[in-house]
Residue, then its C-alpha position, 0 to 999 in steps of 0.5 A: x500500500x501507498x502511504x497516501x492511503x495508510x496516512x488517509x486511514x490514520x487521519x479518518x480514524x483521528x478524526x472519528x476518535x476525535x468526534x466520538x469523544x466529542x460526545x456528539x449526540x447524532x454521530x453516537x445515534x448513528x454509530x449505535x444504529x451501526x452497530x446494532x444493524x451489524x451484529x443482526x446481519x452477523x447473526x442472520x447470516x450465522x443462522x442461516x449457514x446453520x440451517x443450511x448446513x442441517x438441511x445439507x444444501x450447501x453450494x446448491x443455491x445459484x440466485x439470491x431468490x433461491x436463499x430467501x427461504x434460508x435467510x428468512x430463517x435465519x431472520x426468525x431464529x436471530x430474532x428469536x434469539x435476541x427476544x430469549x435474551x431480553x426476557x431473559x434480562x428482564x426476568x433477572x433485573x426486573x428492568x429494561x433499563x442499561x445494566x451498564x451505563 
C-alpha cells in the first residue's frame, strides 16, 4: 500500500476518535444504529449457514431468490434469539433499563 492511503486511514480514524469523544449526540445515534444493524446481519447470516448446513444444501443455491427461504430463517431464529435474551434480562433485573451505563 501507498502511504497516501495508510496516512488517509490514520487521519479518518483521528478524526472519528476525535468526534466520538466529542460526545456528539447524532454521530453516537448513528454509530449505535451501526452497530446494532451489524451484529443482526452477523447473526442472520450465522443462522442461516446453520440451517443450511442441517438441511445439507450447501453450494446448491445459484440466485439470491433461491436463499430467501434460508435467510428468512435465519431472520426468525436471530430474532428469536435476541427476544430469549431480553426476557431473559428482564426476568433477572426486573428492568429494561442499561445494566451498564
Amino acid at each position: 500500500m501507498k502511504w497516501s492511503v495508510h496516512l488517509q486511514m490514520v487521519l479518518t480514524g483521528i478524526i472519528l476518535l476525535i468526534l466520538i469523544n466529542r460526545q456528539n449526540e447524532i454521530l453516537m445515534k448513528v454509530l449505535s444504529y451501526i452497530s446494532v444493524m451489524t451484529i443482526v446481519l452477523l447473526l442472520v447470516s450465522l443462522y442461516a449457514i446453520i440451517w443450511i448446513i442441517i438441511l445439507h444444501k450447501e453450494n446448491s443455491y445459484l440466485k439470491w431468490k433461491d436463499i430467501s427461504f434460508v435467510a428468512n430463517l435465519g431472520f426468525i431464529f436471530a430474532l428469536g434469539q435476541i427476544i430469549v435474551l431480553d426476557l431473559l434480562r428482564y426476568t433477572l433485573t426486573g428492568s429494561w433499563v442499561n445494566i451498564i451505563k
